[in-house]
N, C-alpha and C positions, 0 to 999 in steps of 0.2 A: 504494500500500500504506500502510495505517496503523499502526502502532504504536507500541510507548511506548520510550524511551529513560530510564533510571535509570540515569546516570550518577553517582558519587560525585565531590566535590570533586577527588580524586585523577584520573581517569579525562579530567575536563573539560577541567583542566590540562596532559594527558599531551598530548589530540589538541590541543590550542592551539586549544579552541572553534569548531573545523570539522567538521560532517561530511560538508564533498564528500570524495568520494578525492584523495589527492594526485595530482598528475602526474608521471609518469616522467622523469627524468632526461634531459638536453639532453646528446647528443658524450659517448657513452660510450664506451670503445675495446672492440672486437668481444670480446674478453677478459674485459670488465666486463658486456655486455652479455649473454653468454652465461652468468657467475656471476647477473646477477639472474634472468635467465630459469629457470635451473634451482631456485632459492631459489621462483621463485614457482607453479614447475611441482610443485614437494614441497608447498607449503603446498596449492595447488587441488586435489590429492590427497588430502591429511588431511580437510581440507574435505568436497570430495566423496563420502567412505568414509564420513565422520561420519553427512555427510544420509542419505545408503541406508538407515542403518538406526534413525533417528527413526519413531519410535511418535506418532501425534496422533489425543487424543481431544477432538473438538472441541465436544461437551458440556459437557465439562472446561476448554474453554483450553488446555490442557498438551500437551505434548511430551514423550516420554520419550527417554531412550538407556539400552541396555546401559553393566552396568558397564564392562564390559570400552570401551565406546566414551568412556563417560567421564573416564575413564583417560587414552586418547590425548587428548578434548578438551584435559584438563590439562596433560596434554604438550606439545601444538601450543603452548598459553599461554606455558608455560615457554618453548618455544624461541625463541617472538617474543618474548621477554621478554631472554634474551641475548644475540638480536641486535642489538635495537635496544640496548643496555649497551655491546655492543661496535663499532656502529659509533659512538655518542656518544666512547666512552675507547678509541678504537685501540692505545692504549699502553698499555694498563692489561694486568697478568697477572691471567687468570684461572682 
């Protein structure tokens, strides 16, 4: 697949100039393992409901979404946005 990536100086920085996926965590205890699975069984969910309902006009180039899914997009952002806050400052109140 080809595509373009337009990352901002911000964005480049965040992934530390990679874009393999990370690797999953080594000796999690069944406790930790079952919190990521769930964490990432919610996000493949938002994910998955998002794509369904992507509009492509490929004349165009573009993609659409309902507002209503755009919405959530921004949602989904936001939550990856404080988790990865809170796992960096565990101790931080938020």
């Amino acid at each position: 697949f080809e595509f373009e990536l337009n990352y901002g100086t911000d964005d480049l920085q965040a992934t530390l100039h990679c874009l393999e996926p990370p690797e999953l965590p080594d000796r999690m205890s069944p406790g930790q393992a079952a919190q990521l699975a769930e964490l990432l069984e919610f996000f493949h969910v938002r994910v998955r409901s998002l794509l369904r309902t992507v509009q492509s006009n490929d004349k165009l180039e573009r993609v659409t979404l309902d507002q209503r899914q755009w919405q959530m997009l921004l949602d989904f952002q936001a939550r990856l946005a404080e988790y990865l806050r809170r796992i960096g400052e565990p101790e931080s109140d938020f």
